[in-house]
Each structure stands twice: as structure tokens, then as C-alpha cells.
PyMOL Python script that loads the backbone (N, CA, C, O; Angstrom):
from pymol import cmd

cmd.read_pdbstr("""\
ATOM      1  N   UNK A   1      79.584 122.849  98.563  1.00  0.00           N
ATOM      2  CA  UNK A   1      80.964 123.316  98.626  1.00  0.00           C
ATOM      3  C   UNK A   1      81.354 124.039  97.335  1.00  0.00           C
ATOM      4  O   UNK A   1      82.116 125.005  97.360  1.00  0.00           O
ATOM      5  N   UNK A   2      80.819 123.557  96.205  1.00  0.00           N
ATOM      6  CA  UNK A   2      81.731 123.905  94.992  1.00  0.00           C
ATOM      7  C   UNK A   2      80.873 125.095  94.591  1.00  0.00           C
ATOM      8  O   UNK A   2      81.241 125.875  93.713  1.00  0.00           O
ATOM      9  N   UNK A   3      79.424 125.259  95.417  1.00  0.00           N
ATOM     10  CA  UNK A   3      78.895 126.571  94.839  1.00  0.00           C
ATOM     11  C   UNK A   3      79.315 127.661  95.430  1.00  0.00           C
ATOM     12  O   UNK A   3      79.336 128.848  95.102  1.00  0.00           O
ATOM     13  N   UNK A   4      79.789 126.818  96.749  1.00  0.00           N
ATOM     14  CA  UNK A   4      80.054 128.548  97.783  1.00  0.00           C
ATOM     15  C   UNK A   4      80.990 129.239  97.133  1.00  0.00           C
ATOM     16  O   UNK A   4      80.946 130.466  97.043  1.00  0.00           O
ATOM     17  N   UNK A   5      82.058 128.406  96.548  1.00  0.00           N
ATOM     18  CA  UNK A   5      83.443 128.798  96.265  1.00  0.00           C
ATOM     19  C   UNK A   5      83.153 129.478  94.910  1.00  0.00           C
ATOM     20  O   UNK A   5      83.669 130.575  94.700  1.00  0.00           O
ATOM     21  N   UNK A   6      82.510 129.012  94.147  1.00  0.00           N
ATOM     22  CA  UNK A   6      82.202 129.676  93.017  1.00  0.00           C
ATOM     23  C   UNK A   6      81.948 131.049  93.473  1.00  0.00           C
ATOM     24  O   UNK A   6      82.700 131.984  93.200  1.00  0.00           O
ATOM     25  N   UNK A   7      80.796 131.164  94.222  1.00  0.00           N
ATOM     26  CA  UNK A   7      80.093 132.502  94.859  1.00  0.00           C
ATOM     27  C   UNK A   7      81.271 133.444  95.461  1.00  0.00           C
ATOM     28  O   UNK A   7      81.117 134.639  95.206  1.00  0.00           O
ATOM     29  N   UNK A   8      82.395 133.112  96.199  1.00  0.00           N
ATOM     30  CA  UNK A   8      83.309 133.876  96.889  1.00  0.00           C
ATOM     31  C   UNK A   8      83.910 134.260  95.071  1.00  0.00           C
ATOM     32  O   UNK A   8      83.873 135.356  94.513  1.00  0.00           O
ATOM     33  N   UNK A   9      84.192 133.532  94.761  1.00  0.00           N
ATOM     34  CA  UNK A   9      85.407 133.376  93.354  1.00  0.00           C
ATOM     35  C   UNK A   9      84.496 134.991  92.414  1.00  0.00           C
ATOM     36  O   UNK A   9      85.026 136.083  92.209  1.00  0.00           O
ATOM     37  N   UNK A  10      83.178 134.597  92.064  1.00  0.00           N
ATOM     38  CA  UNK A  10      82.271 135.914  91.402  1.00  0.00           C
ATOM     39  C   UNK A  10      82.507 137.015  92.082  1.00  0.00           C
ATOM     40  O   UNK A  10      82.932 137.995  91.470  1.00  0.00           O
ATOM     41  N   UNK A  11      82.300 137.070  93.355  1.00  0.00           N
ATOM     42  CA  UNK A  11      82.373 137.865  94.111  1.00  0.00           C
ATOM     43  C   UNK A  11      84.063 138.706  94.051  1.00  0.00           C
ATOM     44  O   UNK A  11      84.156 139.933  94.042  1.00  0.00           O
ATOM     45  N   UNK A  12      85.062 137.940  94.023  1.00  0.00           N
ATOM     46  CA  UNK A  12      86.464 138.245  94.070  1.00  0.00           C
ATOM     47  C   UNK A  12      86.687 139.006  92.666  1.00  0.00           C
ATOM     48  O   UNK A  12      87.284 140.082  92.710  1.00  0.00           O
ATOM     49  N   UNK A  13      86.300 138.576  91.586  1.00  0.00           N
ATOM     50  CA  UNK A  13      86.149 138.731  90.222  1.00  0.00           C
ATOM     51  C   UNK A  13      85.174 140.300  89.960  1.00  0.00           C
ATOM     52  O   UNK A  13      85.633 141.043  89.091  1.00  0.00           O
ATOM     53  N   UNK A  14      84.201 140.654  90.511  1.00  0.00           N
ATOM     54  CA  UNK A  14      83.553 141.712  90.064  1.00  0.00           C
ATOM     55  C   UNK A  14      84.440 142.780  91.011  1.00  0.00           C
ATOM     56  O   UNK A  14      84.606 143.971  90.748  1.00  0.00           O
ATOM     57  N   UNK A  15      84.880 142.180  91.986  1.00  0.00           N
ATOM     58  CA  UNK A  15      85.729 143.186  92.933  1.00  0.00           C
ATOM     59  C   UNK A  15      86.890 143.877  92.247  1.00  0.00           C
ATOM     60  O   UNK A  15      87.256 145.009  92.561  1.00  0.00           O
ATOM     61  N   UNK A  16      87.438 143.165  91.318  1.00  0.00           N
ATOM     62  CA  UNK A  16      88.392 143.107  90.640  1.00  0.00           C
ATOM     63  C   UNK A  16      88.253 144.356  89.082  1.00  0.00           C
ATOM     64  O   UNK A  16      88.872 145.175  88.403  1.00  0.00           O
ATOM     65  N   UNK A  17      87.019 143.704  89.265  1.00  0.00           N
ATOM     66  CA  UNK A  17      86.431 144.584  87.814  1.00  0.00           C
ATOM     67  C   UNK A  17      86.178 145.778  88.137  1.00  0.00           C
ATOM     68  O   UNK A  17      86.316 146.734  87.374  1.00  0.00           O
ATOM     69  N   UNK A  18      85.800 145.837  89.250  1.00  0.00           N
ATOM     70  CA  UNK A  18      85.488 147.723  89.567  1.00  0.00           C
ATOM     71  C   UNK A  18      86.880 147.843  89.898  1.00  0.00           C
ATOM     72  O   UNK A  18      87.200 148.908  89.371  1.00  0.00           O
ATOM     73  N   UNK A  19      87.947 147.341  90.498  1.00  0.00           N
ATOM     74  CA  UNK A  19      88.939 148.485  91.013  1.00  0.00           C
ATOM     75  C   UNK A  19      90.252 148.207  89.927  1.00  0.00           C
ATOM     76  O   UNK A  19      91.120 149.077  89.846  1.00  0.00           O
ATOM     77  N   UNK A  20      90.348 147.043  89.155  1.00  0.00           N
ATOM     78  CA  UNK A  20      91.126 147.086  88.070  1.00  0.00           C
ATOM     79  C   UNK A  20      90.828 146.339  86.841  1.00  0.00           C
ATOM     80  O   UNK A  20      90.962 145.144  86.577  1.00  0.00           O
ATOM     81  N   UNK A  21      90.251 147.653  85.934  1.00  0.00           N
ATOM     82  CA  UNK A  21      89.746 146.860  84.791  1.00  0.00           C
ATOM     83  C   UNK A  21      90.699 145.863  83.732  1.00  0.00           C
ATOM     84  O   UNK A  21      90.345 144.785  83.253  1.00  0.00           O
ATOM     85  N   UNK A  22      91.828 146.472  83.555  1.00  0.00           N
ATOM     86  CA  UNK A  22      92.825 145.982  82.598  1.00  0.00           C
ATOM     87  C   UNK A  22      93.231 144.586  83.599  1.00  0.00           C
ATOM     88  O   UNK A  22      93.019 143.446  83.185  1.00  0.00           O
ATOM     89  N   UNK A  23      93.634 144.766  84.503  1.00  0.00           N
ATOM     90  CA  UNK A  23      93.995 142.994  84.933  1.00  0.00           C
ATOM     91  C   UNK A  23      92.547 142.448  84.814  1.00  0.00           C
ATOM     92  O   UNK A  23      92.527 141.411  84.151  1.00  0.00           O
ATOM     93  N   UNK A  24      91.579 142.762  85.172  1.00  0.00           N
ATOM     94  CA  UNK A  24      90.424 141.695  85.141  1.00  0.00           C
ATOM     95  C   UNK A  24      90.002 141.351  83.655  1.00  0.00           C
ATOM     96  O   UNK A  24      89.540 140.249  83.358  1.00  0.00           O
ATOM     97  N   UNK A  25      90.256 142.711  82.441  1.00  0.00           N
ATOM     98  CA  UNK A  25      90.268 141.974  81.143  1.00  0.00           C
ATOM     99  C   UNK A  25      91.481 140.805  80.865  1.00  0.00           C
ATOM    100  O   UNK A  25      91.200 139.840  80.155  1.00  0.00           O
ATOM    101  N   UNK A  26      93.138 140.964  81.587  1.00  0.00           N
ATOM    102  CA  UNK A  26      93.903 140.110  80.972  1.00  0.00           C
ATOM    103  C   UNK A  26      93.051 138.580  81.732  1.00  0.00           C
ATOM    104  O   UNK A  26      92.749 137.522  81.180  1.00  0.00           O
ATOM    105  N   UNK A  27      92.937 138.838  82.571  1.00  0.00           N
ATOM    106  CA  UNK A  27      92.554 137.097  83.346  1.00  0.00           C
ATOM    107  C   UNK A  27      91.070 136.745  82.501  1.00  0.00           C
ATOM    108  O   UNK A  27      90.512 135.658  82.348  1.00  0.00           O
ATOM    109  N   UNK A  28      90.809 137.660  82.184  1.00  0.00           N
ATOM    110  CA  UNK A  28      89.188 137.589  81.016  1.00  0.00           C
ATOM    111  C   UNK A  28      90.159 136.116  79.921  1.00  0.00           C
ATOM    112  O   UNK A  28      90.038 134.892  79.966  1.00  0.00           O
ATOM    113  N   UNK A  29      90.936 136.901  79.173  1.00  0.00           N
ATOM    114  CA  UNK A  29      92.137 136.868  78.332  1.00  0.00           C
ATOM    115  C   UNK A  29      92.547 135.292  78.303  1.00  0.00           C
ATOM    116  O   UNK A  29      92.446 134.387  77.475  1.00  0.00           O
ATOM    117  N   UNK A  30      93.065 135.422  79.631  1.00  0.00           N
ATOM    118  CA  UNK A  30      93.613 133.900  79.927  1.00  0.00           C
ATOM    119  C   UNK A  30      92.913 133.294  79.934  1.00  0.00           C
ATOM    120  O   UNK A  30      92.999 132.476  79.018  1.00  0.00           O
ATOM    121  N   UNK A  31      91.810 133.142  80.769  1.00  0.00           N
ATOM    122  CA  UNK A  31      90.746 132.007  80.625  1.00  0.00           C
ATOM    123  C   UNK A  31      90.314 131.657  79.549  1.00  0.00           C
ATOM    124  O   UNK A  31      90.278 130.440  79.369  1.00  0.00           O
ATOM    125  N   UNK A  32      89.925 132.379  78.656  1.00  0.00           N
ATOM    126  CA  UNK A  32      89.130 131.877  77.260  1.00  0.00           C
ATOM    127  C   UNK A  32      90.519 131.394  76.263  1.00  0.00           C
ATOM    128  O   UNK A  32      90.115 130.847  75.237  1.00  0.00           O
ATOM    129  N   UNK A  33      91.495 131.447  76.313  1.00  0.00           N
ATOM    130  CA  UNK A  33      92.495 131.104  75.996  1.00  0.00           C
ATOM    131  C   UNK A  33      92.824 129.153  76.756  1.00  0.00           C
ATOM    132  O   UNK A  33      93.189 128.049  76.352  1.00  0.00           O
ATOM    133  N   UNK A  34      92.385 129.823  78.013  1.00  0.00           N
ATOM    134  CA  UNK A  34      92.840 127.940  78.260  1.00  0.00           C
ATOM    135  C   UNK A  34      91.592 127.088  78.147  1.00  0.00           C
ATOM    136  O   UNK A  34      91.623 125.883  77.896  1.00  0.00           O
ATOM    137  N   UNK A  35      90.668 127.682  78.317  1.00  0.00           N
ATOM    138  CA  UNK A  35      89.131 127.187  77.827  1.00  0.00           C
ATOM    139  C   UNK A  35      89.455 126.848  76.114  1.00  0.00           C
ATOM    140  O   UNK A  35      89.165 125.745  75.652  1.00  0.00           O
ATOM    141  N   UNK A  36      89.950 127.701  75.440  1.00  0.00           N
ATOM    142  CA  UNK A  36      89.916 127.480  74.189  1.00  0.00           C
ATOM    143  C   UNK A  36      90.799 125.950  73.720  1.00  0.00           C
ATOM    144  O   UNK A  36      90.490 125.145  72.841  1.00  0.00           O
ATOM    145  N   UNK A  37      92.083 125.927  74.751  1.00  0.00           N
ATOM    146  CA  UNK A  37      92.565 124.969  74.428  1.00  0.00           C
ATOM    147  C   UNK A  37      92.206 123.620  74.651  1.00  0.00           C
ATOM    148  O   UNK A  37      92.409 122.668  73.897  1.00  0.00           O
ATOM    149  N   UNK A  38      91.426 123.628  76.208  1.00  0.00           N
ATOM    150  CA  UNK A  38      90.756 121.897  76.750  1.00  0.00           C
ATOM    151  C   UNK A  38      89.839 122.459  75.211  1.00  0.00           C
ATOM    152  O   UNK A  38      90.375 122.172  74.141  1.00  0.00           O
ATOM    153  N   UNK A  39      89.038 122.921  75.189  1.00  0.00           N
ATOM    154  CA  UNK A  39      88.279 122.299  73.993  1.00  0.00           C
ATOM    155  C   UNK A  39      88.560 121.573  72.566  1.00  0.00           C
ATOM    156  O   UNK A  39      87.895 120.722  71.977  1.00  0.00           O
ATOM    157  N   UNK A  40      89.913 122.279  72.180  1.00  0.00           N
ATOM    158  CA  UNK A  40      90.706 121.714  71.365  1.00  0.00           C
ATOM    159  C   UNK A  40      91.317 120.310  71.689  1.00  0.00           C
ATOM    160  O   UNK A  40      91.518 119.460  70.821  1.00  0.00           O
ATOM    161  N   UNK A  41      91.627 120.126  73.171  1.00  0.00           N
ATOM    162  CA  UNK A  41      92.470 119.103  72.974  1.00  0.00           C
ATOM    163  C   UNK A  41      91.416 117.941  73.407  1.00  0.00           C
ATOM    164  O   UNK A  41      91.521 116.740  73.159  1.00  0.00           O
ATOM    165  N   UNK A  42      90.673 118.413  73.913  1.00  0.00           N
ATOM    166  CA  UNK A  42      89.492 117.270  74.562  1.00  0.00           C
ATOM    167  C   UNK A  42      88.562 116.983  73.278  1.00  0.00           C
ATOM    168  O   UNK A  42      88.149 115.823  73.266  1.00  0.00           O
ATOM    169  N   UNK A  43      88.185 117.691  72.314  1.00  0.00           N
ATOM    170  CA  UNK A  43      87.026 117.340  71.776  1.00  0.00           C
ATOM    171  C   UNK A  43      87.536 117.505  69.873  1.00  0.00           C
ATOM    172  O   UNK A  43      86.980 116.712  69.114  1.00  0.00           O
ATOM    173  N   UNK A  44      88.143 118.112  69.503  1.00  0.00           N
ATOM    174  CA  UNK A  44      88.550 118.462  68.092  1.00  0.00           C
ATOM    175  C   UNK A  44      90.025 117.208  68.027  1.00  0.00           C
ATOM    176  O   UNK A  44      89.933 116.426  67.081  1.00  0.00           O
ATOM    177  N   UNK A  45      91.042 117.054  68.767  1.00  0.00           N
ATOM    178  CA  UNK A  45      92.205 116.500  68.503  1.00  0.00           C
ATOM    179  C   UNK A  45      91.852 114.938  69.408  1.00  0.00           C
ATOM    180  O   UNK A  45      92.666 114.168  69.919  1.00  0.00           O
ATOM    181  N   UNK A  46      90.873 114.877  69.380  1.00  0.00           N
ATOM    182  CA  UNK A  46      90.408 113.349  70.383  1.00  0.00           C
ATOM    183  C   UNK A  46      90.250 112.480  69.304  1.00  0.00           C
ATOM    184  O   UNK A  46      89.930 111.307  69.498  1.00  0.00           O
TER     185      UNK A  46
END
""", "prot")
cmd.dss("prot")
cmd.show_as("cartoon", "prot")
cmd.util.cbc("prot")
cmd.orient("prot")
């Protein structure tokens, strides 16, 4: 289950990248931004 969805999700994501680069860099953007923070709050402020 959790690979298919991954697979649709890549798939949705490169779709994204060919027909709009600037939103697919901001959601680039966001993610490593909230990635940045669980890491902070899970592993540095633990």
C-alpha cells in the first residue's frame, strides 16, 4: 500500500515538475523546511 502511493505521489510530483517548475521548487521549499524542523524537534531539542 504505502509503496503504491508513494509511486502515484513521484509520479504526481515529476508531472508537476515538467508543467510547473516554480510551484514544484516552492513545495521542494516546504518540505525540506518541515523535514528540517521534525529533525530539530525530534532529535537536537529531545
Amino acid at each position: 500500500m504505502f509503496v503504491s502511493a508513494f509511486i502515484v505521489y513521484i509520479q504526481v510530483m515529476e508531472k508537476l515538475k515538467v508543467e510547473d517548475v516554480l510551484r514544484w521548487i516552492g513545495l521542494m521549499n516546504n518540505i525540506q523546511v518541515f523535514v528540517d524542523e521534525i529533525i530539530l524537534v525530534d532529535i537536537v531539542y529531545s
